[in-house]
N, C-alpha and C positions, 0 to 999 in steps of 0.2 A: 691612649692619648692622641688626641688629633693633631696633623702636622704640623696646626698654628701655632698648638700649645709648647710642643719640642724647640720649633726655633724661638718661638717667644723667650724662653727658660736661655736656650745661647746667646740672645740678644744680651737680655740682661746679665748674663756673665761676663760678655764681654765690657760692657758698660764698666763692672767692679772692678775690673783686669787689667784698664787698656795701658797702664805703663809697665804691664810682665808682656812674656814671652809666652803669647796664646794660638797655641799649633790646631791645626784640623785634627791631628787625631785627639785631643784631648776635649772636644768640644764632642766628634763623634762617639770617643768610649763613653762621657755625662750621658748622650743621647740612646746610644744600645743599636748605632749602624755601624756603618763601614764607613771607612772616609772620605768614600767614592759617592757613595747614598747619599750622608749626609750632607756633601758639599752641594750635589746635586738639587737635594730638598729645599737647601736655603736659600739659594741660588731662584729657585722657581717661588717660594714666598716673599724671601726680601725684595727681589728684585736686582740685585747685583750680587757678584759673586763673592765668598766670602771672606778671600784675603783685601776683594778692593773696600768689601766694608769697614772692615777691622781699620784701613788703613786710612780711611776718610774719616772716621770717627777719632783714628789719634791723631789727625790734621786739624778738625774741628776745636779736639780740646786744645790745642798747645799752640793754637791760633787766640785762641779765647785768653787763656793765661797769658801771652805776647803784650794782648792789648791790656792786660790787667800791671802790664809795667815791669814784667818777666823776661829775663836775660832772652833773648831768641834761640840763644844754642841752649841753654839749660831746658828751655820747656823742649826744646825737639830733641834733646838727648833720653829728655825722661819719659818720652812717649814713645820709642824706642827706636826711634831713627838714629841709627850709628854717627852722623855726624849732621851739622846743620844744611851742608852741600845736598846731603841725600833728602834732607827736610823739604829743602826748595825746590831739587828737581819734581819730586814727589806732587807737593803744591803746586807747581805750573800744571804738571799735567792733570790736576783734579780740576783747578778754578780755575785755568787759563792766564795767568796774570800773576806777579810777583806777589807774597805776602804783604808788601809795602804798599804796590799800589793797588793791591782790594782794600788794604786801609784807607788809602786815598779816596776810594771810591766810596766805601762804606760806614767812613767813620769807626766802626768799631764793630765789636763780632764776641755776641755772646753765645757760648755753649747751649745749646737745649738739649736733654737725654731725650734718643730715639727712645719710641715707646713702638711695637711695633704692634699697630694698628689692623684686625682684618675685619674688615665692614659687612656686613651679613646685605646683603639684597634688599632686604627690609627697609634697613637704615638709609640703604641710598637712596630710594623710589620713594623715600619721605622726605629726603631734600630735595629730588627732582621735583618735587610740588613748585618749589620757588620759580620756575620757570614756566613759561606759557606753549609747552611743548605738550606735543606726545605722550599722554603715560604709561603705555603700556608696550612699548620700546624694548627690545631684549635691551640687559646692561652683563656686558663681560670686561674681562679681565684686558688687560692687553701685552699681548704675546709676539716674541719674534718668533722667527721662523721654525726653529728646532722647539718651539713650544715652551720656553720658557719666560715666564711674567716679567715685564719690562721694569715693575715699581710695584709699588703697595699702596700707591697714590691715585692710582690713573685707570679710567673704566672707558670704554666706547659704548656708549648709547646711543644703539640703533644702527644706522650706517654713516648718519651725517654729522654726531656729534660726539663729544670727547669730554667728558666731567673728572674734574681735577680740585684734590684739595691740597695745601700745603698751607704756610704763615701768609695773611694778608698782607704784607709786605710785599713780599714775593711774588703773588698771584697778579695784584696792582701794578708790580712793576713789570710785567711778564704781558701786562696787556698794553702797557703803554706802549712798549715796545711793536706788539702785534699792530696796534690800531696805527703806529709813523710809517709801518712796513704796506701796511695797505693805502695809509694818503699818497705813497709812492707806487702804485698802480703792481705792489706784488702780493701773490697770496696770502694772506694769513691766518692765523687763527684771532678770529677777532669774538670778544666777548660777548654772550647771547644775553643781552638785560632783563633781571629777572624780572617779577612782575611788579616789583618794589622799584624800579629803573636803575637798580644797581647793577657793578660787573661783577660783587661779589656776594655770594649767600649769607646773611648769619653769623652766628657767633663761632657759626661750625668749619666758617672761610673755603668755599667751595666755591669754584667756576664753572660755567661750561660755555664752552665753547664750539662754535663750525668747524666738522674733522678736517683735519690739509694736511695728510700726513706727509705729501711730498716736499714741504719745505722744512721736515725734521731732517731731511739727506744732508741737504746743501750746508745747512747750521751745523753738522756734527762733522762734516767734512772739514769748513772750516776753523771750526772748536780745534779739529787733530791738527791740521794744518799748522795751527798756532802754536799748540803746547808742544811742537815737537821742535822750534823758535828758541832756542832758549838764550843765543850768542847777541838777538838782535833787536837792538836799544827800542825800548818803547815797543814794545811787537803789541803787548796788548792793546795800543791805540789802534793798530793797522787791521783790528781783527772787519772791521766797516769794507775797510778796503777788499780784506782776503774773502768775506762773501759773497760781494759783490764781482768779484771773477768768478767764482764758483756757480752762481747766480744765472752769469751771462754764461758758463759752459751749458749749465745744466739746459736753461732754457731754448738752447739749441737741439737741446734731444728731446723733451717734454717740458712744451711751452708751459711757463706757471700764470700765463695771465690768458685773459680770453682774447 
């Protein structure tokens, strides 16, 4: 069985489970590793590691039930957060922002079950058609340092470019963002339009975009920066603010504009 297929099988375990008490080793004995292995293994196909998955996933759902008109502490008791304090801390440090106001911001938040997705080479080089690129581009994985897979989302194609798929929602909103951050003379990943003059492909909701990996530092700096905020009123408004120092450090050591 190939290692897609193993963590596939944990994924959807987890999915059936997530208001019990689901340990590594009882994910690795279903699998036939060690718990060293297989935290390992999952860790390099999911793309995160696998107590923070298990833990974004019982966020997701008892987020989802919240908005469905669900006591706040009963869905975060039953998802197995010991109390709703632990719910919240939990939640700032996933999405940066109180439960409350990602509703503010998002109106509402429905569960989708992770399906966990691995796209054969094939399939991608046939959505890279939709662009007026290069086709015959190496496309990899994209990996930090110690070699393990960032997501299960995200490919670098070639050296200049970065293809991504996630909810059109998301992706649209992820450029809107990019294209304010370049009228303001900073680098960004700004959407390659495909040959239809869209940002985004198809029914299949793919982007690609200009690689700028340097302005992924500055954003997760100040992503931590915030979540680690938790005493101070309205932090997630000032997150504008906490980049923009980080921003102006950074570009004192590796300018981001020309």
């Amino acid at each position: 069985m190939q290692n897609a297929d193993i963590i596939r099988k944990g994924v959807e375990y987890i999915e059936q489970n997530l208001k019990t008490d689901i340990t590594p080793e009882e994910l690795a004995n279903m699998a036939g590793y060690s718990v060293w292995h297989y935290q390992r293994m999952f860790a390099q196909t999911v793309g995160v590691p696998l107590a923070a998955y298990i833990n974004r996933r019982r966020l997701d759902r008892a987020l989802a039930e919240i908005c469905s008109k669900r006591k706040a502490t009963d869905a975060a008791l039953e998802y197995g957060f010991k109390s709703y304090a632990g719910f919240y801390k939990a939640f700032l440090r996933t999405y940066g922002c109180s439960p409350k106001k990602y509703l503010s911001i998002y109106g509402t938040h429905k569960s989708l079950t992770e399906v966990l997705t691995m796209r054969t080479e094939k399939e991608l080089r046939r959505v890279l058609k939709n662009w007026d690129v290069p086709q015959d581009m190496p496309i990899n994985d994209v990996r930090i340092a110690d070699g393990t897979r960032t997501t299960n989302n995200i490919w670098q194609v070639g050296k200049d470019y970065i293809l991504k798929t996630e909810d059109r929602a998301a992706l649209l909103r992820n450029a809107r963002v990019a294209k304010a951050m370049a009228k303001h003379g900073l680098s960004a990943a700004v959407p390659v339009l495909t040959i239809n003059g869209g940002e985004v492909s198809g029914f299949a909701d793919f982007e690609l975009s200009e690689r700028n990996v340097r302005l992924w530092d500055p954003c997760y700096c100040a992503a931590g920066i915030l979540s680690e905020q938790h005493d101070v009123e309205n932090a997630y408004d000032k997150f504008p603010e906490i980049l923009e120092a980080v921003l102006h450090g950074y570009n004192s050591e590796a300018p981001l504009t020309a």
